[in-house]
Structures are given as C-alpha cells and as structure tokens.
Z-matrix of the N, CA and C atoms (Angstrom, degrees):
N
C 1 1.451
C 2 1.531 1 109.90
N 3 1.455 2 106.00 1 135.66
C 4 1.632 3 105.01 2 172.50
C 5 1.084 4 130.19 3 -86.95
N 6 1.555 5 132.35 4 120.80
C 7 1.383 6 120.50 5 -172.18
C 8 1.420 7 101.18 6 -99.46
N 9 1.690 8 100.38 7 139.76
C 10 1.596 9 124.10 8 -166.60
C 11 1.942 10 98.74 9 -79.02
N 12 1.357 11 119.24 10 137.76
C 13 1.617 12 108.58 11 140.24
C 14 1.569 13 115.80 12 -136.05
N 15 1.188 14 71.65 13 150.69
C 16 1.990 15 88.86 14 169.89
C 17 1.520 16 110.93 15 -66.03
N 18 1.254 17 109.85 16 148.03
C 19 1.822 18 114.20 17 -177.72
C 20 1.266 19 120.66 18 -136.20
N 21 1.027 20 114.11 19 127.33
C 22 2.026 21 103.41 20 170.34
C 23 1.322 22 99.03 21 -128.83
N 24 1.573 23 93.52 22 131.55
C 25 1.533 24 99.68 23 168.26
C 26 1.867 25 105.94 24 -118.32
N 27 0.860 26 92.09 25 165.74
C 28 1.858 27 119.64 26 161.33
C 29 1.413 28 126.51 27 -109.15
N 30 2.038 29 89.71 28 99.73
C 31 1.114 30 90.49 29 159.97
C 32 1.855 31 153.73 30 -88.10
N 33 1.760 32 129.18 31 161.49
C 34 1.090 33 108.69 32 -179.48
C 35 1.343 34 120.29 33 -18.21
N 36 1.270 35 144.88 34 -70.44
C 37 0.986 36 126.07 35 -144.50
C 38 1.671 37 97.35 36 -94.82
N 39 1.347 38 119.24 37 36.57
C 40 1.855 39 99.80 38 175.84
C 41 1.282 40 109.70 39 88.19
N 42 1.167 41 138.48 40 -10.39
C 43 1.149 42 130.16 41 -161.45
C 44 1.604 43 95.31 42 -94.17
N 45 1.881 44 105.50 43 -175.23
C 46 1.994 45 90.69 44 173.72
C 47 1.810 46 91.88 45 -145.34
N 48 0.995 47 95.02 46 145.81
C 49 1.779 48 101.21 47 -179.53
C 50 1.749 49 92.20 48 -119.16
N 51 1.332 50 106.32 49 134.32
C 52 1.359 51 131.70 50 161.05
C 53 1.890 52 126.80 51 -114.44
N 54 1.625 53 96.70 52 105.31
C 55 1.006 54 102.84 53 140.92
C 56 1.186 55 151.54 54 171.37
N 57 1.608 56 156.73 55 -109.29
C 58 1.290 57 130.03 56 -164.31
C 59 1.668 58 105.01 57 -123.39
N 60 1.479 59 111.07 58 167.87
C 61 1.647 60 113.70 59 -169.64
C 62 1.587 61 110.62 60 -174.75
N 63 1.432 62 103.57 61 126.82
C 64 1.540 63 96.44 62 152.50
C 65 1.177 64 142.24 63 -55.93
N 66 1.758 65 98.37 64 -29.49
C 67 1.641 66 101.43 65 -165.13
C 68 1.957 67 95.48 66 -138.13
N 69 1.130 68 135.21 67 57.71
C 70 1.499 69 144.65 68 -164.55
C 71 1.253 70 111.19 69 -27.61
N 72 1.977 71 100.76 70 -48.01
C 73 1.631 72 98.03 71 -174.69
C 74 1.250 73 134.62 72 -55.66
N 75 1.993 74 107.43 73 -29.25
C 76 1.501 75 128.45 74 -171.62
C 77 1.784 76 82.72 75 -93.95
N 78 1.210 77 141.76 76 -14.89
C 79 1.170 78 110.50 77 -170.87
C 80 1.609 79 128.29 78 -114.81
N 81 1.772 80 89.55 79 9.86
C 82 1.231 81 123.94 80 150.39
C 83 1.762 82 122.66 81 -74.77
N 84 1.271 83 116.48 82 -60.22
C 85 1.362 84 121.36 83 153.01
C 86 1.438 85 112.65 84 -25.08
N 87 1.489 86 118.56 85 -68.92
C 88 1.003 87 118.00 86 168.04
C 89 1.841 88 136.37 87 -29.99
N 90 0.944 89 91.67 88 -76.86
C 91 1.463 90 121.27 89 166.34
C 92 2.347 91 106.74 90 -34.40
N 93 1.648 92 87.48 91 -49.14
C 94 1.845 93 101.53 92 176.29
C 95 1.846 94 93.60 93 -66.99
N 96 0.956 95 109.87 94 -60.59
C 97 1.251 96 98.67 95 -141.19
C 98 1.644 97 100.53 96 -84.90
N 99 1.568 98 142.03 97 31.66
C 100 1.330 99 151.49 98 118.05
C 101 1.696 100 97.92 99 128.50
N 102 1.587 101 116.43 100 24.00
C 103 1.522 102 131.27 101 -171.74
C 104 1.450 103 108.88 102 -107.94
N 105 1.107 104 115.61 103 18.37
C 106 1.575 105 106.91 104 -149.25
C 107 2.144 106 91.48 105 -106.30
N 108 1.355 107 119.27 106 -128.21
C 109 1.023 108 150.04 107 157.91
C 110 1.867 109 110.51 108 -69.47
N 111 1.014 110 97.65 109 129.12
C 112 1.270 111 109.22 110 -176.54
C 113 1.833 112 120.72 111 -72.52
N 114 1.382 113 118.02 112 -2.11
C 115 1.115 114 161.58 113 170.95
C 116 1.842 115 91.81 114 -69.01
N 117 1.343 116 90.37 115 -95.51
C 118 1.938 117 110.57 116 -171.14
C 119 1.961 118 106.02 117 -46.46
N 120 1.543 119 116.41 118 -45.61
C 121 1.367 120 124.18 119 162.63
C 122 1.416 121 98.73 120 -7.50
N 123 1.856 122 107.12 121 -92.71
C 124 1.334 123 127.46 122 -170.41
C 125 1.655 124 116.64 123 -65.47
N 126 1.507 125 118.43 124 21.54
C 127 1.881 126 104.29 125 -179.71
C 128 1.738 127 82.18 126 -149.81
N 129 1.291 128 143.58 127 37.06
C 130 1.302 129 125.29 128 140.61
C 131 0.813 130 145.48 129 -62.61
N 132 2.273 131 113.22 130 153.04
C 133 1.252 132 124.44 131 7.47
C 134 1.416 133 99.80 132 -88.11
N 135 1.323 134 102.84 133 171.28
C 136 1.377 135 125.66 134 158.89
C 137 0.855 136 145.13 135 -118.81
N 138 1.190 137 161.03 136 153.09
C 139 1.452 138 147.03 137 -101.64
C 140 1.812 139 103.00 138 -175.56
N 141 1.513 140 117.46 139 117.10
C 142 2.003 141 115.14 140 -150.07
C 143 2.719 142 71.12 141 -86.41
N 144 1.498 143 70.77 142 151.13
C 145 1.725 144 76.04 143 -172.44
C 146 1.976 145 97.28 144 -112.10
N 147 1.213 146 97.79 145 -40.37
C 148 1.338 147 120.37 146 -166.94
C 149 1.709 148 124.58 147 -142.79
N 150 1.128 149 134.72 148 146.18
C 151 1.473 150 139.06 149 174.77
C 152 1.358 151 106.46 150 -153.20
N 153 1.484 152 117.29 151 174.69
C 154 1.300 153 116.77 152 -158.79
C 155 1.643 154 97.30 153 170.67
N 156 1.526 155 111.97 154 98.39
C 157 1.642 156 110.55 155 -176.09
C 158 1.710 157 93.76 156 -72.67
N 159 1.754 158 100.50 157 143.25
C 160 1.706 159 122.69 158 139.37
C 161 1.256 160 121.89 159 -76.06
N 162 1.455 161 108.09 160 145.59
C 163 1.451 162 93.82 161 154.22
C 164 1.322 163 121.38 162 -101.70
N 165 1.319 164 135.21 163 16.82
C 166 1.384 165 131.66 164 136.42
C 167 1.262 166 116.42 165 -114.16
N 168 1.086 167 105.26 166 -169.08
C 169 1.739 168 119.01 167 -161.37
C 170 1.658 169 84.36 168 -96.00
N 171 1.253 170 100.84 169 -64.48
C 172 1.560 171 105.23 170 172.20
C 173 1.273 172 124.30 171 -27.21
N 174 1.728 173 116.00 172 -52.69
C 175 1.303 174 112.65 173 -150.67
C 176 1.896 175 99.97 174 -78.62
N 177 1.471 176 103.21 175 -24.19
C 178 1.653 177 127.10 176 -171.65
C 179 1.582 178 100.45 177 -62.91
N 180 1.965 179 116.44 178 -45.19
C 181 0.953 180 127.79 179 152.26
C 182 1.806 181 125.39 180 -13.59
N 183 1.203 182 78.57 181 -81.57
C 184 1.663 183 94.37 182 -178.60
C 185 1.398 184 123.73 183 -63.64
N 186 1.453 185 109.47 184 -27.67
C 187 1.817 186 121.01 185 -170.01
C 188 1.698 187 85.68 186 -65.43
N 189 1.380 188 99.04 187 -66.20
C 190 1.727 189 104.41 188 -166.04
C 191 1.635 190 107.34 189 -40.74
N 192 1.070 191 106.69 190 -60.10
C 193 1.572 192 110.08 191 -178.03
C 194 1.456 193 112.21 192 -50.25
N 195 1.063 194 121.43 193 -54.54
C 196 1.017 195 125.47 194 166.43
C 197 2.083 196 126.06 195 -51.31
N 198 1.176 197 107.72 196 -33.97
C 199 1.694 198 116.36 197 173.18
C 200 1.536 199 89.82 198 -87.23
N 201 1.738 200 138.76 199 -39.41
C 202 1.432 201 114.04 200 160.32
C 203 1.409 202 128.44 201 -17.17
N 204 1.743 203 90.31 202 -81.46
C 205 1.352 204 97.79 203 166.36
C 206 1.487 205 143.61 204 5.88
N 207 1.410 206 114.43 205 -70.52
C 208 0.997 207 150.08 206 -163.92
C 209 1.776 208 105.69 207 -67.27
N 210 1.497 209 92.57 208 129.92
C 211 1.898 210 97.82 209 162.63
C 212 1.635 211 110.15 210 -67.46
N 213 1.312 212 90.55 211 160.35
C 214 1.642 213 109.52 212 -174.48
C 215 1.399 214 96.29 213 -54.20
N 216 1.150 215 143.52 214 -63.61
C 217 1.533 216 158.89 215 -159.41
C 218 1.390 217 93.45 216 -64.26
N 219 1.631 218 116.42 217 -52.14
C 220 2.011 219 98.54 218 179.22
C 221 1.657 220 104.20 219 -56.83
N 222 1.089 221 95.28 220 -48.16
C 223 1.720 222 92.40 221 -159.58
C 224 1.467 223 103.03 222 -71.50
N 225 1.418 224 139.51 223 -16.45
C 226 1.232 225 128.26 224 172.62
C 227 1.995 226 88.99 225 -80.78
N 228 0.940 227 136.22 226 -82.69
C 229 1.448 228 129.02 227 174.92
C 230 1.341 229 118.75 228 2.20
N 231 2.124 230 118.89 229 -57.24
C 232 1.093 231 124.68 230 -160.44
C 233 1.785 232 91.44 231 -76.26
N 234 1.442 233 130.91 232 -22.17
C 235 1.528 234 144.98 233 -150.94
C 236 1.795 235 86.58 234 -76.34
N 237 1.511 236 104.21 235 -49.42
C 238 1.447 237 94.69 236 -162.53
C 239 1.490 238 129.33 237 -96.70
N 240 1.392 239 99.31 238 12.54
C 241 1.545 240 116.13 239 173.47
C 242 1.198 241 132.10 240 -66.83
C-alpha cells in the first residue's frame, strides 16, 4: 500500500507550492527538472520545506487543500512552528 504525503516546497523566488505524493523525493526531482506542476515550471528550483504522510489519499487530499487555503504569512507561520 502507498502512503500519501502532503509537501511544501519553496520556490526560487520565495514563493511556496503545496502539494501531494506517494513518493516526494522523485516528485520533487520532478517538479526540479521542469515536469512537475505547471506552477513550479515558471519559479525554479525548488527546495521540499516540509512533508507529512496521510493515511489516506483522501485525508492528504484535504490537508493540501486546506494549507492552499492559507495566506503566504499563515503558511510561512505554520513553516516556523
């Protein structure tokens, strides 16, 4: 069984992209090498800040959406806790 995690990275310019993966490390690679989210494409490289396995796909679902959500300032806040 695959366990899901949520991801935030930091991109070049400061910015942070959130989101979900079976495997973060390859989908970080991904993400570097201009395959990723079409988002991360235009703000390379990026750099994984944080992860955090679900135990559903679902629940990984919702975390992300939920850290979407969020202003730059929460999610840098939630970064330094």
């Amino acid at each position: 069984m695959k366990r899901w995690h949520v991801y935030i990275l930091r991109c070049n310019d400061n910015s942070l992209y959130t989101g979900i993966s079976t495997n973060v490390t390859e989908r970080v690679i991904k993400h570097n090498a201009g395959k990723g989210a079409a988002y991360t494409r235009s703000h390379l490289p990026v750099t994984l800040v944080w992860t955090k396995p679900s135990k559903t796909p679902t629940a990984a679902r919702k975390r992300e959406a939920k850290i979407k959500s969020w202003s730059k300032e929460e999610k840098e806040n939630f970064l330094t806790r």
